[in-house]
C-alpha positions in Angstrom: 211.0 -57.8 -80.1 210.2 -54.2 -79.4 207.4 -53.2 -77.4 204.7 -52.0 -79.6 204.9 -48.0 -78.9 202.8 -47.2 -76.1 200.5 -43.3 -77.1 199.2 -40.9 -73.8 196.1 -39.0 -74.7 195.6 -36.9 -72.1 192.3 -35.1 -73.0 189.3 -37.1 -73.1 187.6 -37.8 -76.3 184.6 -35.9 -76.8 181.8 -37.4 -78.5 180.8 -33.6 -79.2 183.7 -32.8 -81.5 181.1 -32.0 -84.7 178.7 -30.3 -82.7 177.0 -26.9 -83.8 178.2 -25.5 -80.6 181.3 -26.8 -81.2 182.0 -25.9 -84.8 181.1 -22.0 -83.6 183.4 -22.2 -81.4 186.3 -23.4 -83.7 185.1 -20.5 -86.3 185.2 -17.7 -83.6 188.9 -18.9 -82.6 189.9 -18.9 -85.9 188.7 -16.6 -88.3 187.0 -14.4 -85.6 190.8 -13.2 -84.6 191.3 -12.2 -88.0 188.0 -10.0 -88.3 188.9 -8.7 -84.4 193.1 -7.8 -85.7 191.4 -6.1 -89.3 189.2 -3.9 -87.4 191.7 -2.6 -85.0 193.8 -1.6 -87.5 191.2 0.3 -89.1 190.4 1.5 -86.2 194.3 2.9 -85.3 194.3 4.3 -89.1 191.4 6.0 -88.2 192.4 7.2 -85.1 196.3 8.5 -86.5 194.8 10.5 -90.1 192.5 12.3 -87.7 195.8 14.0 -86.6 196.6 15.4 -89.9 192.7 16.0 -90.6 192.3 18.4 -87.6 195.3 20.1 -89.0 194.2 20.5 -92.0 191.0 21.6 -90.8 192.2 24.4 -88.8 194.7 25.1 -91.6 191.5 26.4 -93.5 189.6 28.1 -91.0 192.1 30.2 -90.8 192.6 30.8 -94.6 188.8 31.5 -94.7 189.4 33.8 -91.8 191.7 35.8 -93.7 190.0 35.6 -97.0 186.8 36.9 -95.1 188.9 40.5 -93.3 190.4 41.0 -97.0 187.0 40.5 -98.5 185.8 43.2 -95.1 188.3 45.5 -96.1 187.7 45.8 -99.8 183.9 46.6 -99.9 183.7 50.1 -99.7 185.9 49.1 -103.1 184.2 46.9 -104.7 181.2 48.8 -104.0 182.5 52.2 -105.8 183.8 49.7 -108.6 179.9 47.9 -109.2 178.4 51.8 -109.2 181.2 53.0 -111.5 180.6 50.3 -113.9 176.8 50.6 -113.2 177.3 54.1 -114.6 179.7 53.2 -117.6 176.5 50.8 -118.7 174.0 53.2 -118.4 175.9 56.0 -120.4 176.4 53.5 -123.1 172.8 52.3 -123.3 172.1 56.1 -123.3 174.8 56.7 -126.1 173.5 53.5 -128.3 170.2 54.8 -127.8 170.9 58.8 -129.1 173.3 58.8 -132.1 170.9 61.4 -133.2 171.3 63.8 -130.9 174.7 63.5 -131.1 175.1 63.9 -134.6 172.7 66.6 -135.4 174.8 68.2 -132.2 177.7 67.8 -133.9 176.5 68.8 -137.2 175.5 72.0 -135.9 178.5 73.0 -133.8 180.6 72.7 -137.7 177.6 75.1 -139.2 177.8 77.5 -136.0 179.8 80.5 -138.2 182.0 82.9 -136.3 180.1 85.5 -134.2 176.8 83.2 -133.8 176.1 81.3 -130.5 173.0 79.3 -129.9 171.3 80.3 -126.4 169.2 77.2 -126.5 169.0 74.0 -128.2 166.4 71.7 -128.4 167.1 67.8 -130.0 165.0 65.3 -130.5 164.3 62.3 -132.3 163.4 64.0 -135.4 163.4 67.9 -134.8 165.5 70.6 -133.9 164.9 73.8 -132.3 167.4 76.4 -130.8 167.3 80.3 -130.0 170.2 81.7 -131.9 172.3 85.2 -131.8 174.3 86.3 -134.2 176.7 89.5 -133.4 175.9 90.7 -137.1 174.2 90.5 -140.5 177.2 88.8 -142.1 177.0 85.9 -139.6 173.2 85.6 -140.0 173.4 85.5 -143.4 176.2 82.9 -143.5 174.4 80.9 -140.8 171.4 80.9 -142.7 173.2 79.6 -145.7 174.9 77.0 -143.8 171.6 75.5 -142.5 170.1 75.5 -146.0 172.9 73.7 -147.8 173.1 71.0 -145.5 171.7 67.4 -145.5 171.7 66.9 -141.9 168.8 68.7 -141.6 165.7 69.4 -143.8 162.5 71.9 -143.6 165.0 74.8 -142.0 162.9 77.9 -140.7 163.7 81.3 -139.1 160.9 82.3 -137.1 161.1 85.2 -134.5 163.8 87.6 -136.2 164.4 90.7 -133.6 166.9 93.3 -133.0 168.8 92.2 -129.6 171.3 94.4 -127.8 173.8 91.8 -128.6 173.1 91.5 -132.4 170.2 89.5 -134.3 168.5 87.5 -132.2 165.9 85.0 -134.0 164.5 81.0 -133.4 165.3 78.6 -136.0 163.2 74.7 -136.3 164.3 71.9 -138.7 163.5 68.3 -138.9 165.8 65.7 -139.0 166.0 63.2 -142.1 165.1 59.8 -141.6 168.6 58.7 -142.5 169.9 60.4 -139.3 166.9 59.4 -137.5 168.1 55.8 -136.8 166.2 55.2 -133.7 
């Protein structure tokens, strides 16, 4: 019959096998290498993208360097551009503000006959005053008829009529209706 098959432990038997100690151990061996293997790899991934993060780093420093010298350069630009348009504004504000002025102005200049030339002018929001000179009677006469037929202006009045060396010199005031007086 054959010999009943003879087993060689060569470790002792510990009686601590299911010890706390024991158990910890096992864990650490075990899953522990697998923790310790993760976080190196997260370490070498962190480690290799800094290469490409430095890069791009220094890729835009030197974009905002250049940005910045083409920003230096165009000041003096930009600067002239702000006060131009600062300018533009204001005359606008100031042209939204007057269409009176501008109108009777206008209205005027198309009653000015030939020979008569206004020395000063005077427009406000609701009056009008000029010194006028007019090289003869025929264009004081037509001036004066221009003024009173119009409906730009209302209450016209000659005041200070005198002989001047360069014709009929006289002051004229009217007052502007309230349908041109929009302001």
């Amino acid at each position: 019959m054959p010999a009943n098959p003879v087993t060689i432990n060569l470790l002792a038997e510990d009686s601590n096998v299911n010890s706390p100690w024991n158990r910890i151990m096992v864990w650490i061996t075990t899953y522990g290498r697998y923790i310790m293997i993760t976080t190196e790899l997260i370490v070498l991934l962190a480690f290799a993208s800094r290469f490409s993060l430095d890069r791009k780093l220094s890729d835009l420093k030197e974009n905002i360097t250049q940005k910045q010298e083409i920003l230096e350069v165009n000041v003096d630009l930009e600067q002239e551009i702000r006060s131009t348009q600062d300018k533009i504004s204001a005359v606008k504000l100031l042209m939204n503000q007057q269409p009176v002025p501008i109108e009777t102005l206008l209205a005027t200049y198309t009653l000015l006959p030939v020979g008569t030339y206004l020395e000063k002018l005077t427009i406000d929001k609701v009056k009008m005053t000029a010194n006028v000179t007019s090289d003869s009677s025929d264009s004081f006469t037509r001036f004066l008829s221009n003024f009173s037929s119009t409906t730009k202006l209302r209450n016209v009045e000659v005041g200070k009529v005198g002989k001047h060396p360069a014709g009929i010199q006289f002051s004229l005031s009217a007052t502007i209706p309230p349908s041109e007086n929009k302001n």
